[in-house]
C-alpha positions in Angstrom: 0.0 0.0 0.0 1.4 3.0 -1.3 1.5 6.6 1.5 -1.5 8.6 -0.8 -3.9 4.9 0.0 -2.7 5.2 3.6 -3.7 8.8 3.4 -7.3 8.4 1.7 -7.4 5.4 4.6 -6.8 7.7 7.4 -8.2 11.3 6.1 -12.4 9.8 7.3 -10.5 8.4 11.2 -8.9 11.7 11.1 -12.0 13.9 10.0 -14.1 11.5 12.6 -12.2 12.4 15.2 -12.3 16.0 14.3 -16.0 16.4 13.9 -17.4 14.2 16.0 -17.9 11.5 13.2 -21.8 13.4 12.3 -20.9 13.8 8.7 -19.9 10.2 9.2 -23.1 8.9 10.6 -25.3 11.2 8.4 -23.9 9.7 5.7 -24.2 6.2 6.5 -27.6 6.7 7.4 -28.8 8.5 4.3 -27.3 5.0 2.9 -29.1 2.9 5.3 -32.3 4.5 4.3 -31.8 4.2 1.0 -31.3 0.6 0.5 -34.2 0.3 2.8 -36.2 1.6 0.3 -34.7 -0.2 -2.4 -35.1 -3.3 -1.0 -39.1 -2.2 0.0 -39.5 -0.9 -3.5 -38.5 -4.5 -5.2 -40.5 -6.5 -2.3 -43.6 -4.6 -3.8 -42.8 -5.6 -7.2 -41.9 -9.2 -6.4 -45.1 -9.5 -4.9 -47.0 -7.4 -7.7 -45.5 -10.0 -10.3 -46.3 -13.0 -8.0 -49.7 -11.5 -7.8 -50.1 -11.4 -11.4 -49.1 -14.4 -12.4 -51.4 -16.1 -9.9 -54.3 -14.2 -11.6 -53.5 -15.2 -15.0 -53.4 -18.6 -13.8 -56.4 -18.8 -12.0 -58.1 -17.1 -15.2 -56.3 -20.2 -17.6 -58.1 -22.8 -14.9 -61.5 -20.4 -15.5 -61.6 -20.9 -19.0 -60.6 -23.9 -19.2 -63.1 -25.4 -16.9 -65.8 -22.2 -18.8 -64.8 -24.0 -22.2 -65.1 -27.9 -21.0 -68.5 -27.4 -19.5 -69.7 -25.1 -22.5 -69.0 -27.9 -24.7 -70.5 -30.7 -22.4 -73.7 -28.2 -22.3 -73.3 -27.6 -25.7 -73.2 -30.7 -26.9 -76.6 -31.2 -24.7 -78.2 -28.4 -26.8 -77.2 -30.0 -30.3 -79.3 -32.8 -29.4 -82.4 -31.0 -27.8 -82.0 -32.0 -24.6 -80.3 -29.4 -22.0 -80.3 -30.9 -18.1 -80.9 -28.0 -15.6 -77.9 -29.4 -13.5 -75.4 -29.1 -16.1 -76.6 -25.5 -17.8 -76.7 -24.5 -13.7 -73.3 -25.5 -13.5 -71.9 -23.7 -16.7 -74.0 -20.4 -15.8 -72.6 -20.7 -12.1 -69.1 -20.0 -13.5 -70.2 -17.6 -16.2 -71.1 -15.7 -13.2 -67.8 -16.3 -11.3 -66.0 -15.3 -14.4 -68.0 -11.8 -13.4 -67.5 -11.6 -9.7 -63.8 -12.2 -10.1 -63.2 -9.7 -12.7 -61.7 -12.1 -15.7 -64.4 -10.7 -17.7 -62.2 -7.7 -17.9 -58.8 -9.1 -18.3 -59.0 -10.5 -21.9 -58.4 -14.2 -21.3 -62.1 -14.7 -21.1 -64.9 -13.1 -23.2 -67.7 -12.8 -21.1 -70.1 -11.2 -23.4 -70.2 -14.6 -25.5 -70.2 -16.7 -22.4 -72.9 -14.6 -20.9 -75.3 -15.4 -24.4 -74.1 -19.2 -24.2 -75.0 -19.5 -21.0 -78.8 -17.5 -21.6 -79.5 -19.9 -24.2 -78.5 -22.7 -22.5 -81.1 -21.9 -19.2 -83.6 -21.2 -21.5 -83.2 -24.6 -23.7 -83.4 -25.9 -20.1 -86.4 -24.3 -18.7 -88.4 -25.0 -22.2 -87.3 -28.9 -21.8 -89.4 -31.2 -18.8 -89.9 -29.8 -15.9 -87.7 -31.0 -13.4 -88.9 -32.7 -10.8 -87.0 -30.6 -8.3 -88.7 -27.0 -7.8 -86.2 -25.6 -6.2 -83.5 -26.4 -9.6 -86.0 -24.5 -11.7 -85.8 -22.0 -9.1 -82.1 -21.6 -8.8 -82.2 -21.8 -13.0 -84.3 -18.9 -13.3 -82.5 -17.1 -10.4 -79.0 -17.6 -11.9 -80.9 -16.7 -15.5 -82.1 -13.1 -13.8 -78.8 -12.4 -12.4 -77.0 -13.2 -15.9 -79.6 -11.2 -17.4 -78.3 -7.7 -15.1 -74.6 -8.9 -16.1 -75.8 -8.5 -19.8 -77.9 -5.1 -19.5 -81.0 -6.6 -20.2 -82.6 -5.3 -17.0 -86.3 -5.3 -18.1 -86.4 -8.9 -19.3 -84.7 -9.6 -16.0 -87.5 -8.2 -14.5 -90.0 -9.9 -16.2 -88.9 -13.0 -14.9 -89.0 -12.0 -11.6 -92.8 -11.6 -11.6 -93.0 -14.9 -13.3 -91.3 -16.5 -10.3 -93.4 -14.4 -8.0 -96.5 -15.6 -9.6 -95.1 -19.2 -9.3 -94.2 -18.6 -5.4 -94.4 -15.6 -3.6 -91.1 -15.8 -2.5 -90.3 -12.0 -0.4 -86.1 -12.4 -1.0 -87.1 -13.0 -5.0 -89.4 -9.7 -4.1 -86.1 -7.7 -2.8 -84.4 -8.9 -5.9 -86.4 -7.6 -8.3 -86.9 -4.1 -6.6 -83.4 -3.5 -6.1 -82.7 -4.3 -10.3 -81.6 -0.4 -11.5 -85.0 1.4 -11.8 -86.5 2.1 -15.6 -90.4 2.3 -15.9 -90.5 -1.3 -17.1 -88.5 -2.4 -13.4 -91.4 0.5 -12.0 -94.2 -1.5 -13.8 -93.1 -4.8 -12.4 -92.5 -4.2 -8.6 -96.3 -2.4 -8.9 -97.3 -6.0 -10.5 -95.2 -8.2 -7.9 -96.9 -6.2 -4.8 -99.5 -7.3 -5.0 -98.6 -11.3 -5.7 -96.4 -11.0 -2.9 -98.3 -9.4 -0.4 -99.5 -12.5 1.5 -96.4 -13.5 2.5 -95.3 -10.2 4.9 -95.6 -10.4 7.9 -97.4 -8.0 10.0 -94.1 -6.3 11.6 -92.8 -5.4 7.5 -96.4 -4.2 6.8 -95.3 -0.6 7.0 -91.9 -1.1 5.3 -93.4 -3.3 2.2 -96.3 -1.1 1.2 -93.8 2.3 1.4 -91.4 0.6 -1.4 -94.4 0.0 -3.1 -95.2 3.3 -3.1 -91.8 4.6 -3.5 -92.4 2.9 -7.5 -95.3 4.5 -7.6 -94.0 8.4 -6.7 -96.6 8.0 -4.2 -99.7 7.7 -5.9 -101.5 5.2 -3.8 -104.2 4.5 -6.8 -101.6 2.9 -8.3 -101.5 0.0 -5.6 -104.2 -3.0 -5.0 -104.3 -6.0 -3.0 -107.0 -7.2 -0.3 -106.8 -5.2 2.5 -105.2 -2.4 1.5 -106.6 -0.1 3.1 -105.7 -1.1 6.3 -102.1 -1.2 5.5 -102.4 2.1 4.5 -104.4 3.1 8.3 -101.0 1.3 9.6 -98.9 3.6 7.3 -100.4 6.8 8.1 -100.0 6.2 12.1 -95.8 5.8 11.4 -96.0 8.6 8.9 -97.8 10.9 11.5 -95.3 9.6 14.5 -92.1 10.3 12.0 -93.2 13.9 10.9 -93.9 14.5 15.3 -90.5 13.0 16.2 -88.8 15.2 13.1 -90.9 18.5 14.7 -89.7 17.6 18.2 -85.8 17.5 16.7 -86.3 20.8 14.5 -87.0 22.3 17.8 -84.5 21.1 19.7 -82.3 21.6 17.4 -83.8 25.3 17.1 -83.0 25.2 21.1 -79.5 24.1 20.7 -79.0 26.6 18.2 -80.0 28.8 20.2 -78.8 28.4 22.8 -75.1 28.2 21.1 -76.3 31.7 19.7 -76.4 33.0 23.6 -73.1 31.5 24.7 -71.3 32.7 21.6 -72.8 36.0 22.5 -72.1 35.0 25.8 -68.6 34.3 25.1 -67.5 37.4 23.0 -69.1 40.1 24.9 -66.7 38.4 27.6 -63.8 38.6 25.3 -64.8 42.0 24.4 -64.5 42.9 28.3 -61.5 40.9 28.6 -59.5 42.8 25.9 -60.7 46.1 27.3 -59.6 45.5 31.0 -56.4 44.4 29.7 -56.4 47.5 27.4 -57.1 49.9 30.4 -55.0 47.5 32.8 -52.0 48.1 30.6 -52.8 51.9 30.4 -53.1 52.3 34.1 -50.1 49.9 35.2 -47.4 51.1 32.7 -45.7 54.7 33.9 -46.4 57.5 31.6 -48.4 54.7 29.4 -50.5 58.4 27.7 -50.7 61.9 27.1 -48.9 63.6 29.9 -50.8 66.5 32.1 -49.5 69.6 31.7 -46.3 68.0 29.8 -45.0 66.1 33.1 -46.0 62.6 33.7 -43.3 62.0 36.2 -45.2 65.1 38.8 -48.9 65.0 37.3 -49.5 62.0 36.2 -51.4 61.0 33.0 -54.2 60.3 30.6 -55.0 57.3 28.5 -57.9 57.0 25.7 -59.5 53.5 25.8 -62.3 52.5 23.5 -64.7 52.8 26.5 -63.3 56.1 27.9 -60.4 57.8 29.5 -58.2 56.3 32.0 -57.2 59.4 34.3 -53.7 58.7 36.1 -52.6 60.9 39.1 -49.1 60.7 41.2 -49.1 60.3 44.4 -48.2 63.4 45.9 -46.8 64.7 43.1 -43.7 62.1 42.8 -44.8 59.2 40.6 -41.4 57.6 40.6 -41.4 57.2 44.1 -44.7 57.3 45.5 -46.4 55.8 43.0 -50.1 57.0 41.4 -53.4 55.7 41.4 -55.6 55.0 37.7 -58.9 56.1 37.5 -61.1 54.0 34.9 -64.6 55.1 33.1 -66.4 53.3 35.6 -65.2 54.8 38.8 -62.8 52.3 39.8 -59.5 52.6 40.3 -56.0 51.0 40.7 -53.2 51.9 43.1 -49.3 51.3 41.8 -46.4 51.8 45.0 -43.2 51.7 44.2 -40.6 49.0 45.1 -39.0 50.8 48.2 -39.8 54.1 47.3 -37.5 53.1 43.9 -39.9 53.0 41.4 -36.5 53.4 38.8 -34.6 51.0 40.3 -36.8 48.3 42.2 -39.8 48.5 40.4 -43.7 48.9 41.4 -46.3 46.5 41.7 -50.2 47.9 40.5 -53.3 46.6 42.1 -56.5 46.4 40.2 -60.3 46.2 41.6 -60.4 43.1 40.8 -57.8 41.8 43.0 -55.4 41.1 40.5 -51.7 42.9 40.2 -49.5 43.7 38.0 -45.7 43.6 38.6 -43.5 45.8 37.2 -39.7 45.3 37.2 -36.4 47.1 35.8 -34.2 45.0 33.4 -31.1 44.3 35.3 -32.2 47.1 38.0 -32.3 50.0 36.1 -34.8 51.7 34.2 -33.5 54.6 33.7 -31.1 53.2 31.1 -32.5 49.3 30.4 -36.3 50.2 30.4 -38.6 48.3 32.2 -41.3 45.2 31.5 -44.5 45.0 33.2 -46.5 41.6 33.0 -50.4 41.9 33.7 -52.5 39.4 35.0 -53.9 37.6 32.1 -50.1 37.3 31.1 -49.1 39.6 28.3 -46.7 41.7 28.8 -45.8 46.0 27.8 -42.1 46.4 27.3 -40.4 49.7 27.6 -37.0 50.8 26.3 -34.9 53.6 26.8 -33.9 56.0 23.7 -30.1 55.8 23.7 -30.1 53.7 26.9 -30.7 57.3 28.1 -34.9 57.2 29.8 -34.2 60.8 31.8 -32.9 62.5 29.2 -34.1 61.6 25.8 -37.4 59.6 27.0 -38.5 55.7 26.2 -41.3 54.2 23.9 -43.9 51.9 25.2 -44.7 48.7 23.5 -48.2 47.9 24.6 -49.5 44.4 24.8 -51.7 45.1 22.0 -49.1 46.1 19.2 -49.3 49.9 19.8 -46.9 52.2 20.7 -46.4 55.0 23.3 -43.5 57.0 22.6 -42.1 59.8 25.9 -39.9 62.7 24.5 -38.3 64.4 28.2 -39.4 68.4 28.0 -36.1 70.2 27.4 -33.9 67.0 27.8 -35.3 67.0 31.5 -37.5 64.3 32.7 -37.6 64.3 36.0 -37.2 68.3 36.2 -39.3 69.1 32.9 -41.3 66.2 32.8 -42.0 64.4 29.3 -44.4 64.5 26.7 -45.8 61.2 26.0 -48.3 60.4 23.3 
């Protein structure tokens, strides 16, 4: 190994060591991930092709077990002489063919196998009749459903009632009213009502004779069976309880409603009150948080304009920044700020509100008169003050207020606390 391999050897140890191998790991990861999904990626195709190729060969088994029974029922047909059994059998798997979806895949033409198979029932229905009812049945069943495969719905129908007038069978009934609907489908579950009326029992009264009607768009001339009358007296009692119970939930959902209406109302006038305490809170606990009086907030106080009226600050004795001063709100109320240890500059103040609550005020690192100040209120926001040039006494501050506004304090003659400041 020649010294440039031993360097390209050692230059990822010595980089490792160096940077705490990250770039390292990062990139073995990104590595790691992708072979993961590389490996993922051909697992799904393995398994797409393994799917495949199970389909196809399922589908060769289908038509080769369609084509061995077609020519078995085939050669039945030749000679006149179709057995039910052996069309059932062939018409079964025309309708698997369906179900599975080889129709669709080109191995098998299910169009042709669908008319093979619809000649074939019918040869076999036309022949004997079976000895078995329930074969011919089944045949005529398996006939209707091929007849829906093959879009020829009405005929499908058709022999529905026929089965119906045969035996009034209520699952052959459900059948035939859920085939798509088209006036001839209409026509025949009007026809089939009444044949198979007798056999519902009195708890599906009520259900049967409205999916009657529901073929008729409601015209109730348009049914007749014995006793029909009745069934429509038993009708009209759910009808009237449904259209009671729907008027008993319009009103209370009408109540609900509102009653949200009155707790949303509810709910912003409280929001509403909420932002303009914290509005006149901020006003009253921030120093020199308005228009001064007489151009000295730091001897007179102050005024603030809120939404529902002024906010009248006054200093205690004349010194706010050591005795504090007391806010006066629209309604009468007021708030009372002390100072820290007589240091409201230094120590900060603390503001009590009539509702119990305070706000606390305090210097950043201990000195407002250069750092500004930050005063927290009780729902949590905050006002931060600054000083302009680090330099509150002499060239003033501005006010951030928790609301996104500004109060900017200009010192009268580069005098605060002699001159007071104009604040606005």
């Amino acid at each position: 190994m020649g010294v440039s391999d031993r360097r390209l050897l050692l230059y990822p140890l010595a980089m490792c060591l160096l940077g705490g191998c990250t770039w390292l790991a990062q990139a073995l990861d990104a590595d790691e991930r992708a072979l993961q999904q590389q490996a993922q990626h051909q697992r799904a195709q393995k398994l797409a092709e393994q799917h495949r190729r199970e389909v196809a060969s399922e589908d060769e088994r289908l038509a080769a077990k369609l084509e061995q029974q077609r020519a078995l029922v085939g050669a039945q047909y030749e000679a006149g002489a179709v057995e039910v059994e052996a069309a059932l059998q062939y018409a079964e798997l025309v309708e698997r063919v369906h179900q599975v979806g080889a129709s669709n895949r080109g191995l098998i033409d299910g169009a042709f196998h669908r008319q093979q198979a619809l000649e074939f029932l019918t040869a076999a229905n036309a022949g004997e009749s079976p000895e078995d009812a329930v074969a011919r049945s089944q045949l005529l069943q398996v006939q209707t459903r091929l007849l829906v495969l093959d879009g020829q719905v009405d005929r499908a129908a058709q022999l529905y009632v026929g089965m119906l007038e045969v035996h009034p069978d209520l699952q052959v009934f459900r059948r035939l009213y859920e085939l798509p609907p088209t006036s001839a489908t209409d026509a025949a579950v009007v026809a089939a009502c009444r044949i198979a009326r007798p056999a519902v029992l009195a708890s599906d009264v009520v259900r049967f004779v409205e999916d009657c009607l529901a073929r008729t768009q409601g015209d109730r001339s348009a049914l007749s069976w014995p006793g029909i009358e009745a069934d429509y007296a038993k009708l009209d009692v759910v009808l009237t309880q449904r259209a009671l119970e729907r008027d008993r939930q319009e009103k209370q959902r009408a109540r609900e409603a509102a009653q949200r209406a009155v707790e949303e109302a509810k709910r912003e006038a409280e929001e509403k009150k909420l932002a303009q305490m914290r509005d006149r809170y901020a006003y009253a606990a921030v120093f020199a948080a308005g228009r001064c009086e007489f151009g000295d907030c730091v001897h007179r106080g102050w005024t603030a304009r809120t939404p529902d009226g002024d906010v009248r600050v006054r200093c205690e004795f004349g010194e706010c920044l050591t005795r504090g001063w007391e806010a006066r709100f629209p309604d009468g109320t007021t708030a009372q700020t002390r100072c820290e240890f007589s240091e409201c500059m230094t120590r900060g103040w603390e503001t009590r509100f009539p509702d119990g609550t305070t706000a606390r005020t305090r210097c950043e690192f201990g000195e407002c008169a250069t750092r500004g100040w930050e005063t927290r209120l009780p729902d949590g926001t905050t006002a931060r003050t600054r000083c302009e040039f680090s330099e509150c006494y002499t060239r003033g501050w501005e006010t951030r207020m928790p609301d996104g506004s500004s109060i900017r304090c200009r010192c009268n003659f580069g005098e605060c606390l002699e001159r007071g400041a104009d604040c606005g």
